[in-house]
C-alpha positions, -999 to +999 in steps of 0.1 A: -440+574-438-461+585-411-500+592-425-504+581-458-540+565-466-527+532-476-549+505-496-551+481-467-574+454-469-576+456-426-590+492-433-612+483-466-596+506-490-603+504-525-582+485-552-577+493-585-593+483-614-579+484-644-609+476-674-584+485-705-609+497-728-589+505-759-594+503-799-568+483-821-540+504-827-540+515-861-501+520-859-492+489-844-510+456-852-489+434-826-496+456-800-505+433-765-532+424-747-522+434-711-509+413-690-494+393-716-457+411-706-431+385-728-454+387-756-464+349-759-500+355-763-511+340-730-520+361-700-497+367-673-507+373-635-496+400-612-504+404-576-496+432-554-474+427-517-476+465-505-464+454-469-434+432-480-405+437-459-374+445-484-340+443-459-342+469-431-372+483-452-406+480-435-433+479-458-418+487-490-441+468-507-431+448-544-453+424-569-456+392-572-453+380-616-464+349-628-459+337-661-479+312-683-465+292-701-465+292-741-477+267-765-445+243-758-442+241-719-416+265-719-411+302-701-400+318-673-417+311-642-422+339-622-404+372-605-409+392-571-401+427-584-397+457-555-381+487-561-347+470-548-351+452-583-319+454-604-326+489-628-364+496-613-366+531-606-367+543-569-358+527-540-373+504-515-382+527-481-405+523-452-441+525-460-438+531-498-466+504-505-454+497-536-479+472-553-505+488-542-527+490-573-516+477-608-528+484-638-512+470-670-517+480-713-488+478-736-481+514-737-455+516-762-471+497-788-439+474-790-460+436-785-450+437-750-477+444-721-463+465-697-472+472-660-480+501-639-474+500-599-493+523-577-472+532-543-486+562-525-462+560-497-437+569-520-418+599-508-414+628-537-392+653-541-393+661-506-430+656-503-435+631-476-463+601-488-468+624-522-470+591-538-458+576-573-464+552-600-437+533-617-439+522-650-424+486-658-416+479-694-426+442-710-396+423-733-396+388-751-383+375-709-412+393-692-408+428-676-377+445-671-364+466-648-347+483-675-364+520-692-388+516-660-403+554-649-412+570-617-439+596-620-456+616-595-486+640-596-468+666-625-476+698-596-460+672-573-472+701-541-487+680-516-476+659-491-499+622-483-514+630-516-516+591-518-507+596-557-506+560-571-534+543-548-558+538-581-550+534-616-566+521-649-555+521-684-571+524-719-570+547-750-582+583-737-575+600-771-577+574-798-541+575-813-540+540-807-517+542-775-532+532-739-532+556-715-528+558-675-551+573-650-541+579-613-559+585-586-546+601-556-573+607-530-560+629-509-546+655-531-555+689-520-570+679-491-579+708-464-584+695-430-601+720-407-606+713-370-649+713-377-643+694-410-647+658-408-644+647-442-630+678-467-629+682-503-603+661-515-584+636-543-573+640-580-572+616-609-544+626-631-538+617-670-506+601-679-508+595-720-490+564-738-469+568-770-438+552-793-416+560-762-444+548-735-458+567-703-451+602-705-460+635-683-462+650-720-498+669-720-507+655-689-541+665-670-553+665-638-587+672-622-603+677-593-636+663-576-663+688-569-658+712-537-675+731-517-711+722-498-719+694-519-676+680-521-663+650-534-644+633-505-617+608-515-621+621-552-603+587-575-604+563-547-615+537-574-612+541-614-624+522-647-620+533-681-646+524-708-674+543-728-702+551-703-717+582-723-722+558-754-699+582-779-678+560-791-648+569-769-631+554-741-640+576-707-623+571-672-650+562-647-641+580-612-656+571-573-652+592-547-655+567-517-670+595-495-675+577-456-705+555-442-719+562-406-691+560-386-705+555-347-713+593-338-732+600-368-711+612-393-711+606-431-702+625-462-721+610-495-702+589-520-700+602-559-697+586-593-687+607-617-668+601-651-637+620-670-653+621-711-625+609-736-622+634-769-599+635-794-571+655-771-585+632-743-606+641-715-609+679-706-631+678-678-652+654-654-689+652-646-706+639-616-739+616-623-744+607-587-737+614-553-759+600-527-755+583-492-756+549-505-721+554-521-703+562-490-670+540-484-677+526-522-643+509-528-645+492-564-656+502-601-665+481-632-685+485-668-698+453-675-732+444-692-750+428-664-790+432-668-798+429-703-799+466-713-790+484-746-764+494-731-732+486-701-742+493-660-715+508-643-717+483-608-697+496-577-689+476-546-697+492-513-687+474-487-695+489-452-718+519-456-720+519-414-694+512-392-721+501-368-747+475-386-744+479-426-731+441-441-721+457-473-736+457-511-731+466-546-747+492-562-760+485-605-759+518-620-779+522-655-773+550-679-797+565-699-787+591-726-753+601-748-728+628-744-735+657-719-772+642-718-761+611-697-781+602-667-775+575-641-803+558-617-789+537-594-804+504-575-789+487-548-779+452-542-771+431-511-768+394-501-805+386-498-816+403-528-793+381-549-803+349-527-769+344-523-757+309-501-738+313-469-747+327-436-771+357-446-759+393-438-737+402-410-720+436-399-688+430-409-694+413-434-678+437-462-698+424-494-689+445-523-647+448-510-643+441-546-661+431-578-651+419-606-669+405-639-669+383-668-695+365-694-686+331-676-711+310-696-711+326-730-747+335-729-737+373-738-739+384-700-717+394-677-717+374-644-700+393-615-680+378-588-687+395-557-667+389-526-672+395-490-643+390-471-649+389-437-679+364-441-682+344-413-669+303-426-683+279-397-671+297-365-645+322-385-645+352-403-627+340-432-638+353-461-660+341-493-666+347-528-697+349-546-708+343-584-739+363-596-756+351-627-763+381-650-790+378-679-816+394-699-839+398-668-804+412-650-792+398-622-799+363-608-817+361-576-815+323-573-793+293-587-761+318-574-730+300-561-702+304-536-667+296-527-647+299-496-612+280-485-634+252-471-648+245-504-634+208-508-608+213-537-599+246-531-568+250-511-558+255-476-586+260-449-604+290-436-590+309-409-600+339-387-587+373-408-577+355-440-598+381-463-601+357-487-614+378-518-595+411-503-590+413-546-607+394-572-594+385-610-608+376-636-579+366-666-578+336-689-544+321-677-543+287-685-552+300-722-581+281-729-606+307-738-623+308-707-622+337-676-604+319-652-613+331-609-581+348-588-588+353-548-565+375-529-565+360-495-539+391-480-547+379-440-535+343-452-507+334-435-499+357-403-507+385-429-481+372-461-508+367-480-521+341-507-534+341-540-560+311-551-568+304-585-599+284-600-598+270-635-632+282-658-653+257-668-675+271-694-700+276-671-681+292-641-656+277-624-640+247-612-620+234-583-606+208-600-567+218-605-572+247-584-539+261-570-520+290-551-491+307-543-469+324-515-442+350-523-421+324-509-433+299-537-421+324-564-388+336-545-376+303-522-349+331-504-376+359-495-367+374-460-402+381-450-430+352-451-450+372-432-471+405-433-468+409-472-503+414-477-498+390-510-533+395-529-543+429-517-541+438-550-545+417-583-546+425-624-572+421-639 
C-alpha cells in the first residue's frame, strides 16, 4: 500500500454516514433495524480500527462490535472482527484500512442487521489500493464471518481508487431491500503535472435482496468534469429523500480542497443520486461553491423548523492557514428535477457555542451527527471539533446544538470534552476526541444515546466514549468507554489502532 487516500482523522478525511432511510419491507415484516446484528431488538455498536496491527500486518485495519444486552441480562459481549477473522472474506495486509467506514441495514431481509466495511487499501485483482467493501452477515449470535462478500468497484480498472472509503445504506428502489452505496474518491482520477486538484471519485450502487448484497444491476456514476469538476466526487454519502418524491435518494459531497498555503482551492459540491423505481439513474449537482471545500460529513435531519429536511454538511478546515471550521445548513426548495438548494453557513460564534472561541485548527464540522434529543420534533445536531484547544491542549470537544422552529439555537448550547467531570479519562494533546460521532439508542431506553471517537487516545489506539440520553440530551452519569483491548484482552497491538475513527450510526 503505498498512496491510497486513507480516512485518517490526522489528515481530516471524511467518515461515513450511514442515515438508512428505508420503507417497511412489504416482503419481510421482521426485517431489522440496523445495527441490531443478533436480532434482539436492541441496537448494537460498531466502531472502526483502520490502523490495527493484525500479526506481521501493518495497518490492516478490523472493527470493534459491541453488543447490548437483551431484556434478561444475557448476550454476547463483544467481537474484534479483521479480515484474519475465521470465514471473513479477504485477508489482513498492510494498509488495507479495513474499518474504515461502516454502514449497516439488514440486507437480506432475514431479522438480522448486517454490516458493511469500507477498506480502500484493499488491494484488487491486481489493482494496487483499488479498494473493497466486505459485507458481514447478522445471525441469532451477532455477525458472522460466514456468507461474508468482498466487492470492489464492478469495472474494478483503477488503482488507489480508495473504493470503500464512504458508504450508506437505504432502499434505492423500493422492493423493500436496503441497498449499499460506495464511494470511492479517487476513481478515475487524472493527475496532470499543472492540475492540482483533477476530476475525480465515483459512488457506486450495490442493491440488497433475499440472498443480500449483490453486483446484480449495479451502477456507478461519476461527478461532474471538466472546468467546473467535482474533486473527491463521494468523499461523504447519506441516503434519504431530499427532492421530496417520496423516494429514498443518495446524498453525495465532493470534498473539493480549502486554501492550502499558496493559494490554491478547488470548490466543494453537493449533489444528490434520485432513487426511482429501478433505482437511481443519474446524479445532479445543487451546489458547488468555495465554502464546501474539504466538507468531510453529510446528514438529512430537520433542524430549522421548515416544511421540509436541511441537508447540513460539516466542513471542517476550509484554509489550511486561518479557517477554524463550520457546518454548512442547506435548505431545499422545490420537488423532482425542480429542486434548489440555498446554503448558509455556520461556525462557533454564530451558534454561541462555550469553549475557547474559534481557533485555526480547530476542525469544527470533522463530523456531525443529529438526533431529536428532547422530543420537541427537532433535530439537535452534535457538532464536534476535534482539535479544540482543552486548557493548555488540543484535545478535542463536542458540541450540542439546539434545533427548533426558529432553527438553530444561538444560545443555551452545551459542550463536552474528556475534562467534563464524569466523562472518562482526561484530555490530552492529539486525542481527537469526536474524530466520529454516534448517535444510537444502546442502552434501549428510547432515548438517542452520544458515541465519541477519541482515535489519538492512547498513543493513537484509540477510544470510544459513550454518554447515556437523558431526555433532554445527555448525561455523564454512567458514562463509559472502551479499548480494543477491553473487547479482545490478547490483542497484539494497544497502540496505533485508530479505535473511533469511524463509528455506526
Amino acid at each position: 500500500m503505498t498512496s491510497v487516500r486513507t480516512r485518517s482523522w490526522a489528515a481530516l478525511a471524511g467518515l461515513a454516514v450511514p442515515l438508512a432511510l428505508t420503507a417497511a419491507p412489504a416482503h419481510a415484516a421482521t426485517a431489522a433495524k440496523p445495527y441490531d446484528f443478533d436480532g434482539n431488538g436492541r441496537t448494537d455498536q460498531v466502531a472502526g480500527a483502520p490502523t490495527l496491527d493484525r500479526g506481521s500486518d501493518a495497518e490492516a485495519g478490523g472493527v470493534v462490535v459491541r453488543y447490548a444486552r437483551n431484556a434478561s441480562g444475557s448476550g454476547r459481549l463483544g467481537q474484534v472482527i479483521t479480515q484474519s477473522t475465521s470465514k471473513v472474506s479477504g485477508s489482513s495486509e498492510d494498509g488495507d484500512h479495513f474499518g474504515s467506514a461502516v454502514a449497516s441495514a439488514d440486507f437480506d431481509g432475514d431479522g438480522y442487521a448486517d454490516l458493511a466495511v469500507g477498506l480502500p487499501g484493499e488491494d484488487f485483482k491486481g489493482k494496487q489500493d483499488a479498494g473493497a467493501v466486505t459485507v458481514l452477515y447478522g445471525t441469532s449470535k451477532g455477525l458472522s464471518g460466514s456468507r461474508s462478500k468482498q466487492f470492489s468497484e464492478p469495472e474494478g480498472k483503477y488503482r488507489y481508487a480508495g473504493f470503500g472509503g464512504a458508504l450508506a445504506a437505504g432502499d434505492l428502489n423500493g422492493d423493500g431491500y436496503p441497498d449499499l452505496a460506495v464511494g470511492a474518491v479517487d476513481d478515475e482520477r487524472d493527475l496532470t503535472p499543472d492540475d492540482d486538484f483533477p476530476a475525480s471519485g465515483s459512488v457506486t450502487i450495490l442493491y440488497g435482496g433475499k440472498k443480500g448484497v449483490t453486483t446484480s444491476k449495479s451502477t456507478r456514476f461519476l461527478g461532474q468534469q471538466g472546468e467546473e469538476q467535482d474533486y473527491h466526487f463521494g468523499s461523504s454519502l447519506a441516503v434519504a429523500d431530499v427532492d421530496d418524491d417520496g423516494r429514498a435518494d443518495v446524498v453525495v459531497v465532493s470534498e473539493g480542497a480549502g486554501d492550502d498555503d499558496d493559494g490554491n482551492d478547488t470548490d466543494g459540491s453537493l449533489s444528490y443520486c434520485a432513487g426511482t423505481s429501478a433505482g437511481p439513474t443519474g446524479c445532479r449537482r445543487l451546489l458547488h461553491e468555495r465554502s464546501l471545500g474539504s466538507a468531510s460529513t453529510v446528514l438529512v435531519a430537520n433542524v430549522a423548523g421548515s416544511a421540509r429536511p436541511e441537508v447540513v454538511v460539516g466542513v471542517p478546515d476550509n484554509s489550511a492557514a486561518t479557517d477554524p471550521g463550520g457546518i454548512t445548513v442547506v435548505t431545499l426548495t422545490g420537488t423532482g428535477t425542480a429542486t434548489t438548494a440555498s446554503a448558509a453557513d455556520v461556525d462557533q460564534e454564530d451558534a454561541g457555542l462555550p469553549g475557547t472561541g474559534e481557533e485555526s485548527g480547530d476542525y469544527f464540522g470533522a463530523s456531525v451527527a443529529g438526533a431529536d434529543l428532547d422530543a420537541d420534533g427537532y433535530t439537535d445536531l452534535v457538532v464536534a471539533a476535534p482539535g479544540e484547544a482543552v486548557g493548555d491542549e488540543d484535545a478535542g470537544r463536542v458540541f450540542v446544538i439546539r434545533g427548533g422552529a426558529d432553527g438553530l439555537a444561538t444560545s443555551g448550547n452545551t459542550a463536552y470534552d474528556q475534562d467534563t467531570p464524569g466523562v472518562p479519562g482526561g484530555s490530552e494533546e492529539g486525542d481527537f476526541f469526536g474524530g466520529s460521532l454516534s448517535l444510537l439508542d444502546v442502552d434501549g431506553d428510547g432515548r438517542p444515546d452520544l458515541s465519541i471517537g477519541a482515535p489519538g487516545e492512547d498513543d493513537g489506539g484509540g477510544r470510544v466514549t459513550t454518554l447515556l440520553g437523558s431526555g433532554s440530551g445527555f448525561t455523564t452519569d454512567g458514562a463509559r468507554s472502551y479499548r480494543v483491548r477491553d473487547v479482545d484482552v490478547n490483542d497484539e497491538s494497544p497502540y496505533g489502532g485508530s479505535l473511533g475513527e469511524a463509528l455506526g450510526r
